[in-house]
C-alpha positions in Angstrom: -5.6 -56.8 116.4 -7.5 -60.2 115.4 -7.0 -60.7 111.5 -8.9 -62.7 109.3 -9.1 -64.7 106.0 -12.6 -63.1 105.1 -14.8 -61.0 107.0 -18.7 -61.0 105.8 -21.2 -58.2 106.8 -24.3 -59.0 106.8 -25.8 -62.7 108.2 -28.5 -62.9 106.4 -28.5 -65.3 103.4 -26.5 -64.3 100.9 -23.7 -63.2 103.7 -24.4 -67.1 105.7 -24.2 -69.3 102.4 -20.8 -66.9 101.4 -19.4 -67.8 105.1 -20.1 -71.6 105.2 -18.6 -72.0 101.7 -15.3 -69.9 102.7 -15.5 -71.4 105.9 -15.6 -75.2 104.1 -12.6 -74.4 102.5 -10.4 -73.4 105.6 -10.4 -69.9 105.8 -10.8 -68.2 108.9 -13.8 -66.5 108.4 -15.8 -63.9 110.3 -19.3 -63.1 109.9 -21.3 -60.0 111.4 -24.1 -58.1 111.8 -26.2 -55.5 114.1 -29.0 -57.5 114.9 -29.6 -59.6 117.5 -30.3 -62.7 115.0 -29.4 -63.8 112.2 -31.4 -64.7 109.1 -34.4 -62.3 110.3 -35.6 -61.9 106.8 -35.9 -65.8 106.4 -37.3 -66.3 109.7 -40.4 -63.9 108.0 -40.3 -64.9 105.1 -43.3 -66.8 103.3 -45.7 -66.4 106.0 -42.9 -67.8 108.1 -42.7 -70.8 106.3 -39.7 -69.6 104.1 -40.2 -69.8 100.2 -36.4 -71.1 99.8 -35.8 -71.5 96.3 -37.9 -72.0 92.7 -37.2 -74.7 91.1 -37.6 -72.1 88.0 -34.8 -70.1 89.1 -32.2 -71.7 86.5 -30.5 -70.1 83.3 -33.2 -72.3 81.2 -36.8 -71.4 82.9 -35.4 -68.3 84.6 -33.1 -66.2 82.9 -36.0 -63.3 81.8 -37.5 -63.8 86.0 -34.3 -61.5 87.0 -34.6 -57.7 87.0 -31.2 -55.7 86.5 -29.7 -53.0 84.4 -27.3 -56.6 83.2 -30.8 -58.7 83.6 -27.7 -61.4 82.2 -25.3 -60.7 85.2 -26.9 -63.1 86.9 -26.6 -66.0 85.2 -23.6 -67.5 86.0 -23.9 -67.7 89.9 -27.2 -69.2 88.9 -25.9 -71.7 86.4 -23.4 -72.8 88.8 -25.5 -72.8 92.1 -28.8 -74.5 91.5 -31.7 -74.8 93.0 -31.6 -78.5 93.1 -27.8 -78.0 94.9 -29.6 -75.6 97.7 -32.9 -78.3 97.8 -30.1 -81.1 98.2 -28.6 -79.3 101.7 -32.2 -78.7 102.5 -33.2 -82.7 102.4 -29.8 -83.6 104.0 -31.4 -81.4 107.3 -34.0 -83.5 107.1 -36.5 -80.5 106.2 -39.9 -81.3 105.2 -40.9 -78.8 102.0 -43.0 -78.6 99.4 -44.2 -76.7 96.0 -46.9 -74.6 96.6 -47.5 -73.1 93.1 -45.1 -72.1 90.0 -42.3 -73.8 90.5 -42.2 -72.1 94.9 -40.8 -74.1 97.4 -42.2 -73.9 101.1 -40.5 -75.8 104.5 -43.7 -78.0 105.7 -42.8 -76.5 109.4 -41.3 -73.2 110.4 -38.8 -70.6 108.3 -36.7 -71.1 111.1 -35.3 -74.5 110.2 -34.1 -72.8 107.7 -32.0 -70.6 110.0 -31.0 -73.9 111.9 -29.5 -75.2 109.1 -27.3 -72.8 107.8 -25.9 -71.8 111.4 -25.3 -75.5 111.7 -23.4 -75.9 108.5 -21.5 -72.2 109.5 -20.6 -73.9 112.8 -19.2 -77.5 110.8 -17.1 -74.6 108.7 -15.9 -73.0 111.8 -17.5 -69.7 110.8 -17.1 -66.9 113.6 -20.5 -65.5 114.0 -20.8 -61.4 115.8 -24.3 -59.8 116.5 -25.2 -57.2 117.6 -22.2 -55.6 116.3 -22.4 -52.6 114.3 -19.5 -51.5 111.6 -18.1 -47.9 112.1 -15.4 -47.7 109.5 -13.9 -49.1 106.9 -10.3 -48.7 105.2 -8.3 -50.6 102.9 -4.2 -51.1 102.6 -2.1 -52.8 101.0 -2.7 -56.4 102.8 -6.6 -56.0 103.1 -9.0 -54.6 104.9 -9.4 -52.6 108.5 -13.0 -52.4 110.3 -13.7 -50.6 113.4 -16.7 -52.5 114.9 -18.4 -51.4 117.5 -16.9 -53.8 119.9 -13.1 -54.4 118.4 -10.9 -53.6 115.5 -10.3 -56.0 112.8 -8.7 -56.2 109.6 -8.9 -59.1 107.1 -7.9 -60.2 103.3 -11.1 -60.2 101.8 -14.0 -58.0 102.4 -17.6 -59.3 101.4 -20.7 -57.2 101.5 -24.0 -59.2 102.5 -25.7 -55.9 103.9 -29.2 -56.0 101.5 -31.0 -53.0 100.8 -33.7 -50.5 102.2 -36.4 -52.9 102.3 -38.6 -53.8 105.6 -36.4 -51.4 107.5 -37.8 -52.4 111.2 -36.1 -55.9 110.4 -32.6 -53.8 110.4 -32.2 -52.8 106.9 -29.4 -49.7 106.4 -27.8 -48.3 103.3 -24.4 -49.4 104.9 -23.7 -51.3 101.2 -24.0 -48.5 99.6 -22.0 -46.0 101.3 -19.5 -49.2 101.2 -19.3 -49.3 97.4 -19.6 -45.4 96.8 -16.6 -45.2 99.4 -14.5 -47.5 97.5 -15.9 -46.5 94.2 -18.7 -48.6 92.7 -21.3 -47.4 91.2 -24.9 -47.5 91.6 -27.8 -47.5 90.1 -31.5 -46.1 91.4 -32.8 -47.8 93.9 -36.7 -48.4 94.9 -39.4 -50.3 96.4 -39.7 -53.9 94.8 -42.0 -56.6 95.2 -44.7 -53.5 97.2 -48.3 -53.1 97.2 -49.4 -50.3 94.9 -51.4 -47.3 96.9 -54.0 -44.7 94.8 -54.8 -41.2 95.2 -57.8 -40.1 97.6 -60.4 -39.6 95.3 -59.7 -43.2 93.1 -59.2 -45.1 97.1 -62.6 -43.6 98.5 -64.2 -45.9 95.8 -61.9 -48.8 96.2 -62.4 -49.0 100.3 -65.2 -50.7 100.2 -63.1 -53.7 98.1 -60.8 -53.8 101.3 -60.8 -57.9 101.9 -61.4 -58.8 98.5 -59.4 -61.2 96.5 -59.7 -62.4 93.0 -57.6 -64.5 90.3 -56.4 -61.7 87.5 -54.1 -61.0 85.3 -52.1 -58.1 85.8 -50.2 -56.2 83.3 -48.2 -52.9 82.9 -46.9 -52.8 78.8 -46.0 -56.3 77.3 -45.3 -57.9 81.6 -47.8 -59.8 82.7 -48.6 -61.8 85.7 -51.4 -64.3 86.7 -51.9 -64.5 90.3 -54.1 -63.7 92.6 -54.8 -59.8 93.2 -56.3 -58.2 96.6 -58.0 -55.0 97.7 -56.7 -53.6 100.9 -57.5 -50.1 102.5 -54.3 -48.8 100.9 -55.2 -49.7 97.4 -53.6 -53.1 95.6 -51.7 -56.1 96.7 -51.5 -59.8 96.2 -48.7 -61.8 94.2 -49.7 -60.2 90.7 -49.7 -56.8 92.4 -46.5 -57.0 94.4 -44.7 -58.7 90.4 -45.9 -56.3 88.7 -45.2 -53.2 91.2 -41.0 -54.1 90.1 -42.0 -53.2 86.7 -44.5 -50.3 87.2 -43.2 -46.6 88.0 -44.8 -43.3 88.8 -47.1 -41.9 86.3 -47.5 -45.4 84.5 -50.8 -47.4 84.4 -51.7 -51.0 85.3 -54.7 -52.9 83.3 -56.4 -56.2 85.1 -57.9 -58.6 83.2 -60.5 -60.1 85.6 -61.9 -63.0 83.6 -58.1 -64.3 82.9 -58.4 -67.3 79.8 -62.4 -66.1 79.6 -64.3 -65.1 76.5 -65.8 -62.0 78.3 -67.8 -61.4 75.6 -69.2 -64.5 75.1 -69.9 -64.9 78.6 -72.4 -61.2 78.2 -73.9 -62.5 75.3 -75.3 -65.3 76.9 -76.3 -63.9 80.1 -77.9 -61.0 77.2 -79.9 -64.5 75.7 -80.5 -66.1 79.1 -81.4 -63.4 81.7 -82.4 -60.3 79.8 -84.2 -58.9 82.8 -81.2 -58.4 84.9 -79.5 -55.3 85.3 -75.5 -55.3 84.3 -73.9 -55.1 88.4 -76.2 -58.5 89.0 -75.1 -60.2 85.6 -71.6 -59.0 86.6 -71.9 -60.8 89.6 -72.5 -64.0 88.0 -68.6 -63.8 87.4 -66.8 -61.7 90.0 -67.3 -60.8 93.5 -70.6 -58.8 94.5 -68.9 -55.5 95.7 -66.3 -55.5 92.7 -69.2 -56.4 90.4 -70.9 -53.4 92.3 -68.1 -50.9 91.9 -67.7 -51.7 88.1 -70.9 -51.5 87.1 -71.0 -47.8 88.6 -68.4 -46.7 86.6 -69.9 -48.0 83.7 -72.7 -45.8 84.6 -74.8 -48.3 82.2 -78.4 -48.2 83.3 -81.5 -50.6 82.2 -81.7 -54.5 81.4 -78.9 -56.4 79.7 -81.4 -57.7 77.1 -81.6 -54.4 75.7 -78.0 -53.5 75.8 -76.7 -53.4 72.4 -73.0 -55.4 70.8 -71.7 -52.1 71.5 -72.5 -51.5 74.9 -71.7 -55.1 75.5 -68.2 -54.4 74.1 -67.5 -51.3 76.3 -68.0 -54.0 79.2 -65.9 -56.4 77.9 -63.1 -53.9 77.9 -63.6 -53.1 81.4 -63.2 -56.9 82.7 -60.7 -57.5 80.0 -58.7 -54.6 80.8 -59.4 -52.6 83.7 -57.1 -49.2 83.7 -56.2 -48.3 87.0 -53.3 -45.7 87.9 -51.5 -45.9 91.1 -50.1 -42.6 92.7 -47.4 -44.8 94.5 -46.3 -47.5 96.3 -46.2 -48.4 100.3 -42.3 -47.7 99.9 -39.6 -50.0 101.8 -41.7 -50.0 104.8 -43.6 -53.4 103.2 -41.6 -54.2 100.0 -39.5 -57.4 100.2 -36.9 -56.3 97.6 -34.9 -53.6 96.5 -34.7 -52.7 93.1 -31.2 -51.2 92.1 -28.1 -51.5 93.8 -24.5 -51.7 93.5 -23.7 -51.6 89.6 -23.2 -55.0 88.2 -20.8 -53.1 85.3 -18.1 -53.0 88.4 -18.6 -56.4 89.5 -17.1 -59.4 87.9 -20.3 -61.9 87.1 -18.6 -65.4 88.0 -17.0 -63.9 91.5 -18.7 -60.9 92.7 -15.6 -59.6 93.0 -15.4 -55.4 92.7 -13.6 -55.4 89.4 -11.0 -52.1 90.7 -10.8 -53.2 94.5 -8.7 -56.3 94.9 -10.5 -58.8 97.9 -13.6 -56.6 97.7 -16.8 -58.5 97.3 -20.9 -57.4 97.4 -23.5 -60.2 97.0 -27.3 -60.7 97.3 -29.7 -57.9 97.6 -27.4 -54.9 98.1 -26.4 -55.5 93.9 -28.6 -54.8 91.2 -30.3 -58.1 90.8 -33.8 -58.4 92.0 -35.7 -61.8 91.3 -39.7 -61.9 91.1 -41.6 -63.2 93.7 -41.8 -66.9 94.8 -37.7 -68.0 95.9 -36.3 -66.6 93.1 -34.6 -63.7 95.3 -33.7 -66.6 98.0 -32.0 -68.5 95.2 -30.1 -65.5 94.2 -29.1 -65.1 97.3 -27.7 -68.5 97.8 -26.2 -68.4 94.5 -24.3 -64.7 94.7 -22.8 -66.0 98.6 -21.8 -69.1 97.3 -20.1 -67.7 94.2 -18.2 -65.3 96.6 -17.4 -68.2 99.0 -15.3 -69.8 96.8 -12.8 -67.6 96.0 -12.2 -65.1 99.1 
């Protein structure tokens, strides 16, 4: 039966970055999955140009930008694996990139050079790579670990779990982490939908179809979070980078406000348009500032009728609200189908911070997406990734 240093399941990029550090530093390592690639969530990711890393995604700029019941469990993976360490392997490739907005890094050329490089830098480590290759069972003794794979049986020292979570499950996802750590006696904590466009109820999407297309700059909050970033209409109700942050903050039940003049004095801005155009009725003043159709849409549910000249400071105030703080309550989410995270995961409470390790389960080791550590949008979840595998990958 073919033994192993380490064995790491999962190849996407928590599980590569944990094999090519193990790898560099001679153990016989392993790595496998059930797809027929690896990296398939990078190969996707940002438009398929891979956002790789933020160059926020430090313990100084980014230690509130990390979602967990610890939200300080991830610091020390991050403090020791920068993004500037990740961006270093990423010039030495000879990868064009650059920042496309808060702090997000983007290859100039396809995600998949991404790909290239780490299965280069596995192959320099003399990583074993499996696809293809599903994992039946698991078991522990005294020296390690046994796996039945689909194709062989294994057994190994050390034991990492790469496997992510529910999300986008026609690129493979499985709960196979989970099961893993329940087995072997982890806890976990509630898992859902992260980073996922927000959906509304029939009655609330009937009005908001004819938005579908529609994008604007907002600001989007749910309690004292906020996020400023572009927010779109679809046929499903919200999406859009302020949406999809906020939608790991928002639950069912809750409400969302949008300011749609973000930095603007709205009230200003109606006072003079009350001074300067007092023949015009509110949806056309309205669409002075905002797209036609949303201008259109507010306007009927302000159900305000006549010229703005005659509208009084209190009429002009009710408006104000609703472009300072549109109320909208979402009946759900589009669920794992399109969310690029997964909130919850294996309880960071049984996982030692600086390893990964399973604190009761000697050479037992869970990293990236499958633990509860969920970045926001924009590299911050790559980085986490790359961070949590490389932490493993130097002591398994």
């Amino acid at each position: 039966m073919p033994h192993y240093d380490v064995v790491i399941l999962g190849a996407g990029a928590a599980g590569m970055m944990a094999a090519i550090e193990a790898g560099r530093r001679g153990r016989s390592v392993l790595l496998v999955d059930h797809r027929k690639y690896a990296g398939e969530k990078i190969r996707i990711s940002g438009g398929g140009r891979c956002n790789f890393t933020n160059i926020h995604a430090t313990i100084d700029k980014g230690r509130d930008r990390f979602l967990s019941a610890n939200p300080r469990f991830a610091l020390s993976a991050l403090s020791r694996y920068t993004p500037d360490m990740f961006i270093a392997m990423v010039r030495d490739h000879g990868i064009q990139f650059h920042e496309k907005t808060l702090g997000q890094l983007f290859c100039d050329g396809p995600a998949t050079q991404i790909n290239s490089m780490l299965l280069n830098e596995m192959r320099k480590a003399g990583v074993t790579l499996v696809l293809e290759t599903s994992v039946e069972a698991v078991d522990r003794g005294t020296d390690g670990f046994s796996l039945q794979l689909s194709t062989s049986s294994i057994t190994c020292e050390s034991l990492i779990v790469a496997t992510g979570g529910k999300s986008i499950p026609k690129m493979g996802a499985t709960g196979l982490g989970y099961q893993l750590a329940s087995q072997f006696g982890l806890r976990l904590t509630e898992t859902r939908p992260g980073l996922v466009p927000l959906t509304f109820e029939t009655g609330a999407l009937e009005k908001l179809k004819a938005l579908s297309g529609i994008a604007t700059d907002a600001i989007v909050s749910h309690g004292k979070t906020a996020f400023e970033e572009a927010l779109l209409f679809t046929h499903r109700g919200l999406s859009g980078p302020a949406i999809l942050q906020i939608s790991s903050y928002w639950r069912e039940g809750d409400a969302i406000a949008v300011d749609l003049l973000p930095h603007e004095d709205a009230g200003a801005k109606l006072r003079a348009a009350r001074r300067a155009t007092p023949k015009l009725q509110i949806q056309t003043v309205l669409a002075g500032f905002l797209p036609r159709k949303l201008a259109q849409l507010l306007g009927e549910e302000l159900d305000m009728t006549g010229m703005i000249g005659d509208f009084s400071d209190k009429k002009l105030a009710v408006v104000e609200a609703i472009l300072k703080a549109w109320t909208l309550k979402p009946v759900g989410s589009e669920g794992y189908r399109t969310a690029e995270v997964t909130l919850g995961g294996v309880d960071t409470r049984d996982l030692d911070a600086r390893t990964m390790a399973a604190r009761d389960v000697p050479g037992l080791y869970f990293v990236g997406e499958v633990v509860d550590v969920t970045g926001w949008l924009g590299g911050y979840n790559f980085q986490w990734a790359w961070a949590s595998g490389w932490a493993a990958g130097q002591v398994a």
